[in-house]
N, C-alpha and C positions, 0 to 999 in steps of 0.2 A: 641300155642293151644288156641286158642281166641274162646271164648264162649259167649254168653250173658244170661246174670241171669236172673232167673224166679222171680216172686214174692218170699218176704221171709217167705211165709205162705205154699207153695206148698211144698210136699214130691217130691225134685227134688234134683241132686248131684248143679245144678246149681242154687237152692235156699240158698245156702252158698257162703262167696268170694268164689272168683276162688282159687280153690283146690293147696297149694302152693307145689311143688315140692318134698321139702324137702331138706333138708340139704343135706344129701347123694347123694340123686339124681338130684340134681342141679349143683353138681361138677362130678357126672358119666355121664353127658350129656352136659358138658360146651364144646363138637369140636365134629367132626370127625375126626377117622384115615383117613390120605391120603393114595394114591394107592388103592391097591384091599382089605381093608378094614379089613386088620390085627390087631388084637387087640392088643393094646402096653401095657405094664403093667413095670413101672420101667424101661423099657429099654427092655425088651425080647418082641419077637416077638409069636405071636400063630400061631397054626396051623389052616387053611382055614376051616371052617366047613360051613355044608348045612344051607344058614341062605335067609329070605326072604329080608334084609337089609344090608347094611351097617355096620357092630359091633361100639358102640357110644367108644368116649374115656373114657377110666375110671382112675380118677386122684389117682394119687398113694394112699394117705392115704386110700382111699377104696381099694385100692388095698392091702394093707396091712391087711384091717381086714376081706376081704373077704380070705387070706391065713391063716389068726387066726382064724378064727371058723369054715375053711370047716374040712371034714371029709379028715382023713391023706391020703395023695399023691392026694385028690381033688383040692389043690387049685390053679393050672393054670385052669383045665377046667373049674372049677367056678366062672373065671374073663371070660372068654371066653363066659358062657354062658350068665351070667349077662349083656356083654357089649351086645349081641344081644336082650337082654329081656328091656333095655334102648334102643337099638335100635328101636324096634316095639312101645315100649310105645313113642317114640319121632314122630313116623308115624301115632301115633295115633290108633294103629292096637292093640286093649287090648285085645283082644284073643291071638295073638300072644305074648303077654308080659305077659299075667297071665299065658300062656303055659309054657314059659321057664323061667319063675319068680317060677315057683312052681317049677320046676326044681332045680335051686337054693334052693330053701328052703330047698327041701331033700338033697342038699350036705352039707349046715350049717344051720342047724334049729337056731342056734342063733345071726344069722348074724345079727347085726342092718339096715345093708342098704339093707339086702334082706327085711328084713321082712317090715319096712317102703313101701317100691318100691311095694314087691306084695299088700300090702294093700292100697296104693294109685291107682294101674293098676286098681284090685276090686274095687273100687269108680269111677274111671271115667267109666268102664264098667257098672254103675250101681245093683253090686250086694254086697247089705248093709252089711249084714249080713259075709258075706266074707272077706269084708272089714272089718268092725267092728272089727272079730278075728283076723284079722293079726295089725291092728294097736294098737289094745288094747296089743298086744305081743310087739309089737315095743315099745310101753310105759313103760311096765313093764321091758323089758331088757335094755333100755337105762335110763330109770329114766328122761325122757324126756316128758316135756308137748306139744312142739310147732306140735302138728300135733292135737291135743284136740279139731277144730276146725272143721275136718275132723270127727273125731272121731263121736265126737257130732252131727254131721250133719246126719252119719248114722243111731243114734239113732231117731233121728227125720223120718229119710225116714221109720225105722221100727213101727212108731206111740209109741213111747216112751219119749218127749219133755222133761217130769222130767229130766230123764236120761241123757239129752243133757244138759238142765242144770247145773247139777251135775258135769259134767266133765268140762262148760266152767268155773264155780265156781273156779276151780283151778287154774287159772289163775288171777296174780296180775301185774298191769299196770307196776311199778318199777322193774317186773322180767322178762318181755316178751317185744317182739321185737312186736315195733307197729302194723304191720303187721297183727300177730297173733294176737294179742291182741284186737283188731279191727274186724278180721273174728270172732274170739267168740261172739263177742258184736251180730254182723250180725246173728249169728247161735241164741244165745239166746235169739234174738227180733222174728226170725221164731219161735222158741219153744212158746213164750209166745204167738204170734199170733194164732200156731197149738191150744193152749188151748181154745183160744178165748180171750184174754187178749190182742187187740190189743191198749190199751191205755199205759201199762204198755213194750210193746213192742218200743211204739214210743219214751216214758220217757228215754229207757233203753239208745238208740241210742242219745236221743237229749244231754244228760249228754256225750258225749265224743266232744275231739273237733274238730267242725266241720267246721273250718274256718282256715285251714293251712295257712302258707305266700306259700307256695307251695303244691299244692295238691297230692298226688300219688294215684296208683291203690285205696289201702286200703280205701284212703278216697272216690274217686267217686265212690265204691261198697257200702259204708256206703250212700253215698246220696243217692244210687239207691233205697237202701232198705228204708230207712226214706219215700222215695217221696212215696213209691209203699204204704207202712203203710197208710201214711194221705189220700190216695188217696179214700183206701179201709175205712178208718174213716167220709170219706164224708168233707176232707180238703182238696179240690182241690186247690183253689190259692198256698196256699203251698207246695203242693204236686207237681204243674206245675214247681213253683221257684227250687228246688231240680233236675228235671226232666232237667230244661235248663240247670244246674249247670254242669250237668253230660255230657250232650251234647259240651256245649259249651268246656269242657276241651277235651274230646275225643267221639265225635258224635262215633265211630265204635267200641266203647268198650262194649256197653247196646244197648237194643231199645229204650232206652232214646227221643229220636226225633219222636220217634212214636208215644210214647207216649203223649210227648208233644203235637205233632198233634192232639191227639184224645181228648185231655185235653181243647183246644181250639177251637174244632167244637163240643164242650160241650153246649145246651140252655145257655145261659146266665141265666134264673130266676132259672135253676138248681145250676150253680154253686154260684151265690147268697144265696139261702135259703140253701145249705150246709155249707160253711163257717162260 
């Protein structure tokens, strides 16, 4: 599900890194069932239901805790529904995965990978607020931060920035996985931008580190967002350097290159008297 990020000042789901999976739902969508799209769960097979997809696989340990929180004699149908509601969200089709994700919910309101999945579905659909409440649930039942990143980004789409801050604040670099740890930084330099604090946004990003022996996702979503900062700060040379950075590792990840182009058919005594 390849996106490219907006600015990290814009009320966008894709002025955040790319919205990460999640734990649950990164191993309930790691294959497809073969054949006619029988959901396997442990070794049983399910029964064919009216589905617009494929049913995704769903790796046992979910499988297990979708049997431990559903409502009693629900929990085959709730791997059943679930694997189609990862089905849709994997197509891309979030109507159809907040449909049968909310489905879900009502068989185990305290599912941890329900309630993550619908609240991720609600973010890439675009609707904050929805989001918000399912992820904010997913926190509180798993006692887990690594989704704060998401969280906070919805606070920000609702014009609440404090608030996103507030939650990426829970986050310390020796307890979270780079990754995460990294998307907060991204969400907290939009918050401080949405204020108008676009200098304290750039500080926030230049203090992590930006110069891996190997770069990944995490880090060219970080450059993306640094270049887009100085850009809007009237630091164009820099802002261009950041921009090739992002390019040259993976030109189709950002509009990185577009940017660049438009960075360089920039007047010259503009981008002079800016820098």
């Amino acid at each position: 599900m390849t996106h490219k990020p907006k600015p990290a000042g814009s009320h966008s789901r894709t002025s955040s890194p790319s919205p990460r999976p999640g734990r649950n739902l990164g191993r309930a969508a790691g294959g497809r069932n073969a054949g006619r799209g029988a959901a396997r769960s442990g070794g049983e097979r399910a029964e064919r239901r009216t589905s617009k997809y494929e049913p995704a696989h769903i790796a046992d340990d979910i499988v297990k805790e979708l049997h431990a929180t559903a409502r009693p004699g629900k929990g085959e149908i709730l791997v059943q529904v679930f694997a189609d509601a990862v089905a849709g969200f994997l197509a891309e089709d979030y109507a159809e995965a907040i449909r049968l994700g909310d489905q879900a919910k009502h068989i185990a309101l305290r599912s941890i990978a329900v309630r993550e999945f619908l609240g991720l579905a609600y973010y890439r659909a675009g609707r904050w607020k929805e989001a918000a409440r399912e992820l904010a649930a997913y926190k509180r039942i798993s006692g887990s931060t690594d989704q704060n990143p998401v969280l906070a980004d919805c606070y920000r789409a609702m014009g609440r920035p404090e608030r996103a801050l507030e939650l990426c604040g829970e986050l310390r670099f020796k307890d979270s996985e780079p990754p995460v740890y990294y998307e907060c930084a991204i969400v907290s330099a939009g918050a401080f931008a949405d204020m108008g604090e676009v200098d304290a946004a750039i500080a926030l990003l230049e203090r992590l580190d930006l110069r891996p022996e190997v770069a990944e996702q995490h880090h060219l979503r970080t450059w993306y967002a640094l270049a887009d900062l100085l850009e809007r700060r009237g630091r164009f040379t820099q802002a261009s350097e950041w921009f090739e950075a992002v390019a040259a590792v993976d030109p189709d990840l950002t509009d990185a290159p577009e940017r660049v182009g438009l960075l360089r058919t920039m007047p010259p005594e503009r981008r002079s008297g800016a820098n």
